[in-house]
C-alpha positions in Angstrom: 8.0 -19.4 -23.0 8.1 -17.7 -19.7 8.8 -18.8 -16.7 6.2 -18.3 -13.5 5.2 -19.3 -10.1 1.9 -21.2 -10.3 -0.3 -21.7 -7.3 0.1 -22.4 -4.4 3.9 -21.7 -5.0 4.8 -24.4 -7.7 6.8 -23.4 -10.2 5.5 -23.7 -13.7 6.2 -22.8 -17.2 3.5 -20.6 -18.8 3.2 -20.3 -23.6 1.3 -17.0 -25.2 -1.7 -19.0 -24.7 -1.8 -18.7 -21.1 -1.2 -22.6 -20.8 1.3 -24.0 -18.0 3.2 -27.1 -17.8 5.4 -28.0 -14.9 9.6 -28.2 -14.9 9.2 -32.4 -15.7 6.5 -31.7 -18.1 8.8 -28.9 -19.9 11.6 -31.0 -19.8 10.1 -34.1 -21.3 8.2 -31.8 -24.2 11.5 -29.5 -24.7 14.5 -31.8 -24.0 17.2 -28.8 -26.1 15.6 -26.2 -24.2 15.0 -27.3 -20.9 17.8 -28.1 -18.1 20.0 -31.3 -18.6 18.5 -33.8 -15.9 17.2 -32.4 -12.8 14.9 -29.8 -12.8 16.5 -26.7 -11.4 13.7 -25.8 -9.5 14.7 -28.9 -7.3 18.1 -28.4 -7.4 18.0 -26.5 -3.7 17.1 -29.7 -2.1 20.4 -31.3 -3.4 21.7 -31.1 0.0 19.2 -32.5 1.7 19.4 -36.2 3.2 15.7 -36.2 4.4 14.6 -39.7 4.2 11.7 -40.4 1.6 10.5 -44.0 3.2 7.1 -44.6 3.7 8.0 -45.4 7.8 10.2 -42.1 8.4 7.1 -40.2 6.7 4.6 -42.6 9.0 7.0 -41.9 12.2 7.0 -37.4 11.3 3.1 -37.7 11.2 2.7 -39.4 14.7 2.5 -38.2 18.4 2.1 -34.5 17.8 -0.1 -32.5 20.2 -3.2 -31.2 18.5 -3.2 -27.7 17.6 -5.2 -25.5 19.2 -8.9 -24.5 18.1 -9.4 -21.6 20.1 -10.4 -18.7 18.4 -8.9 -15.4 19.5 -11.0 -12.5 20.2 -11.2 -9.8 16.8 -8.7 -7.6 16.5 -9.6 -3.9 17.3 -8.9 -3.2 13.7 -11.1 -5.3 12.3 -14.2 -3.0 12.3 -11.6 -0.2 10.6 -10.4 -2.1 7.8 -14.3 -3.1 7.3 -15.2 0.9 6.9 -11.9 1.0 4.4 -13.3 -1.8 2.3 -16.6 -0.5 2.4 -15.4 3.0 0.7 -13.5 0.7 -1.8 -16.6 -1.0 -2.7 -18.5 2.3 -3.1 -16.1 3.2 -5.5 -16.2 0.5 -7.9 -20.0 -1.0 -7.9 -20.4 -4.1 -9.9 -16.3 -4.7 -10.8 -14.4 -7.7 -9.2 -11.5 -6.2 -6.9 -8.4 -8.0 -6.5 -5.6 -6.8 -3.7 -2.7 -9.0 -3.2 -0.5 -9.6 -0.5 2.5 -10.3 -2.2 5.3 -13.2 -1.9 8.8 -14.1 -0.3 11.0 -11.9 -1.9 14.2 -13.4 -2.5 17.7 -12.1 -0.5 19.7 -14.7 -1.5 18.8 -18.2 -3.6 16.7 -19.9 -1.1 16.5 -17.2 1.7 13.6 -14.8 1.9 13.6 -11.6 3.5 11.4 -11.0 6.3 8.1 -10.8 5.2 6.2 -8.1 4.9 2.6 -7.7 3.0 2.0 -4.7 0.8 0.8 -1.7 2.3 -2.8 -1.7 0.5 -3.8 -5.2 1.2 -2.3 -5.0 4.8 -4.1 -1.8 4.9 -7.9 -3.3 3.7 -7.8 -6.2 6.0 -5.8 -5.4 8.5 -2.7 -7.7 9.0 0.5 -6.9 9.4 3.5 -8.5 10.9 4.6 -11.2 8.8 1.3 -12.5 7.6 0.5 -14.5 5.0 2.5 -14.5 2.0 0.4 -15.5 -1.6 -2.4 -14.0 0.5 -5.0 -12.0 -1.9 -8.0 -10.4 -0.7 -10.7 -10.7 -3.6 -13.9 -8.1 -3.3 -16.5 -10.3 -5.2 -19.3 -7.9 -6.4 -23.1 -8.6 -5.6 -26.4 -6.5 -5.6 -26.0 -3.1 -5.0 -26.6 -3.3 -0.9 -26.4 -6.6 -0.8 -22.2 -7.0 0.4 -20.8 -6.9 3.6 -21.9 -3.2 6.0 -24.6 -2.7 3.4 -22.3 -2.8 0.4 -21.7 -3.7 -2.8 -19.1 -6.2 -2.4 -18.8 -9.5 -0.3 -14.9 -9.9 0.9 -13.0 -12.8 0.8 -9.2 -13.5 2.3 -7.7 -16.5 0.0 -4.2 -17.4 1.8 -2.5 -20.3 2.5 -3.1 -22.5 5.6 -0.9 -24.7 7.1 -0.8 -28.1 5.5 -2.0 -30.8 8.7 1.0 -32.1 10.5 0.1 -35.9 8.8 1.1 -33.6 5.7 4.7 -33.9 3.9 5.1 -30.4 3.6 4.5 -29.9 7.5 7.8 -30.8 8.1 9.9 -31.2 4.5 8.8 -27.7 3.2 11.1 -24.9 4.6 8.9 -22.1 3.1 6.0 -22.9 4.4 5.5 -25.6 6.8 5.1 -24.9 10.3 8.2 -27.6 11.3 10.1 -24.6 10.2 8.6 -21.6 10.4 6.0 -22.1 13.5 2.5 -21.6 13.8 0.0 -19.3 11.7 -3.4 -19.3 12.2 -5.9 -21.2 11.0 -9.0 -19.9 8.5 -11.5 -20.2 11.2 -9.3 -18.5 13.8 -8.3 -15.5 11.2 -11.4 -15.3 10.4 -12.7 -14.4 13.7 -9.6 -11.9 14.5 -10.4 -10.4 11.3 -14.2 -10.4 10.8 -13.4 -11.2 7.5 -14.3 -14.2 5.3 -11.3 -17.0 4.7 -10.9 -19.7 1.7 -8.1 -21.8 0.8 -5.6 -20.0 -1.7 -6.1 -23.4 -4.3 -10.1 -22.1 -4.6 -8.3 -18.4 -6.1 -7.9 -19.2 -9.9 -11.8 -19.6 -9.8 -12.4 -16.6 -7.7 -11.0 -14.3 -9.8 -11.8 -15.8 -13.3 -15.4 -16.9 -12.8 -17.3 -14.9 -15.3 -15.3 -12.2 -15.8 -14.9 -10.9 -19.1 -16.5 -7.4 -20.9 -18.6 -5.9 -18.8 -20.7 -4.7 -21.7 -21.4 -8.1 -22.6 -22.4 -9.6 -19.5 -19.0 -10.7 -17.9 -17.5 -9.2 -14.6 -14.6 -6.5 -15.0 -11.8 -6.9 -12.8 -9.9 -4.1 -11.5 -5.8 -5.8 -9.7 -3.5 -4.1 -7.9 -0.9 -5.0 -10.3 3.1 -5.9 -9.7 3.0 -7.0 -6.2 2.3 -10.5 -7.3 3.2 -11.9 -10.8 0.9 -14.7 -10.0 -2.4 -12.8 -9.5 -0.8 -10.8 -12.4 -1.0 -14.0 -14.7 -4.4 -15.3 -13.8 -6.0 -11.9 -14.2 -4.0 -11.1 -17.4 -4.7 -14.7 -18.6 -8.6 -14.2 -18.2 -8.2 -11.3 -19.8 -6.7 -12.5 -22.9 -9.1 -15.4 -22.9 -12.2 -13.0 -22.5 -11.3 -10.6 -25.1 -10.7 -8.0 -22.7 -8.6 -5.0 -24.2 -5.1 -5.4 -22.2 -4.7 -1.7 -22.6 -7.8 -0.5 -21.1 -7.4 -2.8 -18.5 -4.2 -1.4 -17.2 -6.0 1.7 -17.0 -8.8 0.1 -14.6 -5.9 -1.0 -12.6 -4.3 2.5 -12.1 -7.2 3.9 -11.2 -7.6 0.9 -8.5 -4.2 1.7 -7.6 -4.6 5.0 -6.8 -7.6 4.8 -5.1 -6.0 2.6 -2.5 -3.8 4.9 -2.1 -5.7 8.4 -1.5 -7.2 5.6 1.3 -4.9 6.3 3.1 -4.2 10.0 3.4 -6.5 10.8 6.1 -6.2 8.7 9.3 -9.2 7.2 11.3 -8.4 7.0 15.3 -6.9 3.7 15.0 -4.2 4.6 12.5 -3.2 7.5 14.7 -2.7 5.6 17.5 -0.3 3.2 15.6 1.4 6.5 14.5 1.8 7.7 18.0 3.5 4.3 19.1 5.9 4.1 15.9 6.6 7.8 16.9 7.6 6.8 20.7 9.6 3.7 20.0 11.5 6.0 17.1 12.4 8.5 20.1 13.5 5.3 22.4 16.0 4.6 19.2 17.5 7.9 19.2 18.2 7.6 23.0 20.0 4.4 22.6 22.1 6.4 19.7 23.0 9.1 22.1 24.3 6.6 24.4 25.9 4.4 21.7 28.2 7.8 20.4 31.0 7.1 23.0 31.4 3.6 21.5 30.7 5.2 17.7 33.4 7.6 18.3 36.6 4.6 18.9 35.0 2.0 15.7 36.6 2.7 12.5 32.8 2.0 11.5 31.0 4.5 13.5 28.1 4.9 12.0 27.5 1.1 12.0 27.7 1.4 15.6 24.6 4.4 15.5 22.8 2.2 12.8 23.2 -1.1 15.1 21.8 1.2 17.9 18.6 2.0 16.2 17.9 -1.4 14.6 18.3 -3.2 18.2 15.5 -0.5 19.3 13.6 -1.0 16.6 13.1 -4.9 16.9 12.8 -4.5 20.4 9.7 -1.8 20.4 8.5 -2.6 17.0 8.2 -4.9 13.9 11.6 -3.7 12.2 12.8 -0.6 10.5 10.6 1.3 8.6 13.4 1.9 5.9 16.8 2.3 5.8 18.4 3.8 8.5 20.4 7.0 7.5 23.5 7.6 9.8 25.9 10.0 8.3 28.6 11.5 10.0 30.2 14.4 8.9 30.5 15.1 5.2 28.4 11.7 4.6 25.4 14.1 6.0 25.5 15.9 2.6 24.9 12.9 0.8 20.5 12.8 0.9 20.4 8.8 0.9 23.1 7.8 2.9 22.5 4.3 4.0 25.6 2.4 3.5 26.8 4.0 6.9 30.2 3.0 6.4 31.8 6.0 7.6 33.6 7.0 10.7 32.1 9.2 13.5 34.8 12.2 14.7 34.3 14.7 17.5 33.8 17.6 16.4 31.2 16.5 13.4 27.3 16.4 13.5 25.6 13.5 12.9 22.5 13.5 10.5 20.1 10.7 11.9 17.8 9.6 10.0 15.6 7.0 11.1 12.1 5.4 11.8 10.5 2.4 14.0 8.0 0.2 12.3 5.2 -0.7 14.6 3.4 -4.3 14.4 0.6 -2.9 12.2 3.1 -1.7 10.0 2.6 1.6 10.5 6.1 3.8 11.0 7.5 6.9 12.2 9.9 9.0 9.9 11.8 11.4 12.2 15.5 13.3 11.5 17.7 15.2 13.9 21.5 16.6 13.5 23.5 16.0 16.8 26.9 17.4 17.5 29.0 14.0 18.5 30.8 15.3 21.0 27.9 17.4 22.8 28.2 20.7 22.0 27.3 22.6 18.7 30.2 24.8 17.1 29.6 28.4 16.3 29.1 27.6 12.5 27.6 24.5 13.0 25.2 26.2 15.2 24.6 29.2 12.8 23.5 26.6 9.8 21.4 24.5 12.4 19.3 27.4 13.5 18.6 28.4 9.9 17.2 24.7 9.5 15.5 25.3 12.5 13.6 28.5 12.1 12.9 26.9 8.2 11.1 23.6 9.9 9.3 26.5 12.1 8.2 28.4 9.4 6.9 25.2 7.7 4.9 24.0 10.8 3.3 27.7 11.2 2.3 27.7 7.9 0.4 24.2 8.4 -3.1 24.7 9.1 -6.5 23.2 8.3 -7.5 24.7 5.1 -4.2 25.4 3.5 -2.5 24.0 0.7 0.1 21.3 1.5 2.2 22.6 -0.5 2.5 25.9 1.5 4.3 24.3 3.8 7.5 24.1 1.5 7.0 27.3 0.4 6.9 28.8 4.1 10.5 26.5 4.9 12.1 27.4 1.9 11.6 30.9 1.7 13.5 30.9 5.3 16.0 28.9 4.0 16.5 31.2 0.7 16.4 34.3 3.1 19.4 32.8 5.0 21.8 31.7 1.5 21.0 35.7 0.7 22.0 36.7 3.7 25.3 34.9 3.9 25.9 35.8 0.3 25.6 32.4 -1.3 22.8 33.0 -3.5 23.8 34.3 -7.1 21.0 36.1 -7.7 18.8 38.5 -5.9 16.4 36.7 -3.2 13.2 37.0 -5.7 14.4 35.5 -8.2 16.0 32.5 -6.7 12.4 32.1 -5.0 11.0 32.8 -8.3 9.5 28.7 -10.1 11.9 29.2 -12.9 14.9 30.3 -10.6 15.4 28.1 -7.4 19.0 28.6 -7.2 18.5 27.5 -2.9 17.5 23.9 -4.6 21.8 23.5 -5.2 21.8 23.1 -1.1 18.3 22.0 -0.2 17.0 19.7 -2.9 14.2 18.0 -1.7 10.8 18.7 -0.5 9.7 19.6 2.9 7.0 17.4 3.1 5.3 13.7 2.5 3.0 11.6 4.0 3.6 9.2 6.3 2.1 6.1 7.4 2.0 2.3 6.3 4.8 3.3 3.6 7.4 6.1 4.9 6.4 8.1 1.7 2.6 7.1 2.3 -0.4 7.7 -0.4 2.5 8.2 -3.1 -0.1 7.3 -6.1 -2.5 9.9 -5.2 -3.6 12.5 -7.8 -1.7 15.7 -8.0 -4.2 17.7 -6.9 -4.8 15.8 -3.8 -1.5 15.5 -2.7 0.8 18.7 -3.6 -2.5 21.1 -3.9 -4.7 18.6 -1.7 -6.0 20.6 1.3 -4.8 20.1 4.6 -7.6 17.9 6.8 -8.1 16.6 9.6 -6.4 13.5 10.2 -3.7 13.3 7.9 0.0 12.4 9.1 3.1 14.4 7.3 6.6 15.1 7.6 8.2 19.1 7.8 11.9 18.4 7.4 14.0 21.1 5.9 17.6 21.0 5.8 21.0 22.5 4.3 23.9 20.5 2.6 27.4 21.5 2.2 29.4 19.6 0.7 33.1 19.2 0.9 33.7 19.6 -2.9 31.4 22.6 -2.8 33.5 25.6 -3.8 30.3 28.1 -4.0 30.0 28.2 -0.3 32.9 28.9 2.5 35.6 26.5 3.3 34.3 26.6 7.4 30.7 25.5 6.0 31.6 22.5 3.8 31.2 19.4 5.0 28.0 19.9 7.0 24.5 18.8 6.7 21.5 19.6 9.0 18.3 18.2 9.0 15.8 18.5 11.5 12.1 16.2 10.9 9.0 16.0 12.2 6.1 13.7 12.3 2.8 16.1 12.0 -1.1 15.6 13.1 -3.5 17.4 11.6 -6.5 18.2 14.0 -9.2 20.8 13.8 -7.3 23.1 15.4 -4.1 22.7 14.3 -1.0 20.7 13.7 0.9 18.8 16.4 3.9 17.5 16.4 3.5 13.9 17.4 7.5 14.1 17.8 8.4 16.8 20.3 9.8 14.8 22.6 12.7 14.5 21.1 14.7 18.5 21.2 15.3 20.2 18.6 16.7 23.9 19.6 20.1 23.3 19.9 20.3 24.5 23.5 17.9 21.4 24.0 20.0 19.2 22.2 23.0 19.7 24.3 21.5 19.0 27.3 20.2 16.1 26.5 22.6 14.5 25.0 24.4 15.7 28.9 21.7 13.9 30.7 22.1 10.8 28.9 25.8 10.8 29.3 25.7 11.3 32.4 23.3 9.2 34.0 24.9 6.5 31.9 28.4 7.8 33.5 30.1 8.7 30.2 
């Protein structure tokens, strides 16, 4: 058998046949096979000494202050997220649509990360922060015009609400009840910041099961956005296998789903570019506090925990949390792509390769790179490789106009790039054929592309089809990155001894508009002249 969380978060034991039993069940049934005694699933409360008496449970449930009833006014993304799910439902008439949130994940035993919903279900109804784990937004379907905005869909949030406070689990459940974790809202109240419909999450299994089956024969087809949550991934699977529904094809209806969330997402209405322009400004308020932070960075045997520490302080302060790993490589460390262990020491006389981004509350994030000289000032060499970077990224953001291929851009950077490894006499072969597709001999120092998306997820819309991603056109409204760079590494006897050990890479956040691209980013310098100075300003107006 295996082994599942059942709603609303019990764990359970689930056979082939879709049936589920809970641990004392199992045990009892399966004495050789389940745990001796206890169930493990109970074994976390082992050091507990909550008393269990009828008058300690009487004395939690008294005295508290009601909670409040207000209802808050809706939130200005409300009427957005409506328009998303109203393409959604457009797309898929007459097919039941299941979006999940997603649980805790697990750091260590019984201590979750933060939470944080996926991108797709945050996306469609508009919460972020920390709200609500389990949650899964169901789009039930009805007569064509019929759903919410004219559609063909009526949506509904299932999460779970806060047990009452005469409840147990208000103040013995560390999970979930409020004792612990504080106030969430309640249905009524999410409901009005959301102008969306609310329901218990124990009403779910119904939801999504009720006639579905074979379309052809009468039953409802259900499309999930699979492996975010393994229990929406049960039920759905379950009522599959129960309605005779081909598992295989299935899958297939859910990839489709899948990617349709995600080509969502790569154009941006007005709301969504405002979240973008306030990760972007809290991301530049990071790299400030870095700048002043070197000093410190430069006498720690861990320097670049000192940069990393830096940038996460900013980006609680301003924002929700990172929106990934922070990259702070000093030195050599900058020629290594995903360098997020930042163990390393910061030296005068190295660049540091900052890679970092703010997530705002809406969880949407900034993705921005630049390569610093630690002690102020750019060596000739260092220089020399950072304008080549420079005038690639320039390229790049020339060649991105409405109308163009996305995947111009990278050919625009990279041909700079490859006309610099020629010129220095790096390349092995001539400049055409290292730019040719079946030579790319430049990919040994810049091996990545130039561009992504960027949004909710740092590499945003990453299911979309081919041809509407790397040959998708370039639109109004979309949100990318241009962030060429050049890695040498120390052990990298193809190049000079005076260029190993450096990496540059300078990154953008990009706007498409009508007439043009804009670099949500510039505030933050880039030519190297730029960069000195402000790294001068800071220093001294902070009398370093």
């Amino acid at each position: 058998m295996e082994r599942y969380p059942d709603f609303p978060g019990a764990r359970r034991w689930w056979d082939d046949n879709g049936v589920s039993t809970d641990d004392t069940t199992f045990a009892a049934q399966n004495p050789t096979d389940a745990p001796e005694g206890q169930p493990l699933s109970d074994r976390n409360e082992n050091r507990s000494q909550r008393p269990d008496s009828d008058a300690f449970k009487a004395f939690m449930a008294s005295s508290w202050a009601p909670p409040s009833d207000d209802l808050p006014a809706e939130s200005p993304v409300a009427a957005h997220a409506a328009r998303r799910r109203r393409t959604v439902s457009d797309r898929f008439p007459g097919e039941r649509i299941v979006v999940p949130a997603g649980p805790f994940k697990v750091r260590s035993n019984d201590t979750d990360y933060r939470y944080r919903p996926h991108s797709a279900f945050a996306h469609l109804t508009g919460l972020g922060l920390d709200h609500e784990p389990d949650a899964v937004l169901v789009l039930e379907p009805v007569d064509q015009g019929t759903g919410d905005d004219g559609g063909n869909h009526t949506a509904t949030l299932y999460f779970r609400e806060l047990a009452g406070r005469a409840s147990a689990e208000f103040y013995a459940n560390s999970r979930y009840g409020e004792f612990w974790i504080g106030q969430r809202l309640s249905m009524a109240q999410l409901r009005a910041q959301l102008a969306l419909e609310t329901a218990d999450l124990a009403e779910l299994e119904v939801a999504i099961t009720k006639d579905a089956g074979v379309a052809a024969i009468g039953g409802i087809s259900i499309r999930l956005l699979r492996e975010v949550d393994f229990n929406a991934d049960a039920l759905v699977d379950t009522s599959r296998i129960n309605t005779g529904v081909d598992l295989e094809q299935a899958d297939a209806l859910d990839a489709v789903l899948a990617e349709a969330l995600s080509e969502l997402r790569l154009v941006k209405d007005a709301w969504e570019i405002e979240q973008m322009e306030a990760a972007v400004a809290a991301t530049v308020n990071g790299f400030h506090e870095v700048v002043r932070a070197l000093p410190r960075a430069l006498t720690h045997h861990r320097g670049e925990r000192v940069v990393e520490g830096a940038f996460f302080a900013r980006a609680r302060e301003d924002g929700n949390d990172l929106g990934y790993d922070t990259i702070a490589a000093s030195g050599n460390n900058a020629t290594t792509l995903h360098w997020i262990r930042n163990t390393g020491q910061v030296n005068a006389g190295e660049l540091l390769l900052l890679d970092a981004g703010v997530e705002a509350e809406s969880l949407y994030t900034a993705d921005i790179t630049r390569t610093i000289p630690v002690n102020g000032r750019y060596t000739d060499v260092q220089r020399k490789i950072y304008q080549a970077v420079l005038d690639a990224a320039d390229a790049g953001f020339a060649a991105a106009r409405p109308g163009r291929k996305f995947r111009e851009i990278h050919l625009a950077a990279v041909t700079v790039l490859a006309e610099n490894l020629d010129r220095w006499g790096l390349l092995p072969v001539s400049l055409e054929e290292a730019l040719a597709p079946e030579g790319q001999h430049h990919r040994r120092w810049m091996p990545h592309g130039t561009s992504h998306h960027l949004g909710m997820d740092v590499h945003d819309c990453a299911q979309a089809k081919r041809d509407l991603y790397l040959d998708g056109i370039l639109t109004e409204g979309m949100v990318f990155t241009i962030e060429p760079g050049l890695y040498f590494k120390a052990e990298d006897l193809a190049v000079p001894e005076e260029y190993r050990g450096i990496g540059v890479r300078i990154e953008d956040d990009i706007l498409m508009t009508a007439d043009g691209p804009v670099n949500l980013s510039a505030a933050l310098p880039r030519n190297p002249d730029d960069v000195e100075d402000w790294m001068a300003g800071i220093w001294g107006s902070t009398g370093e």
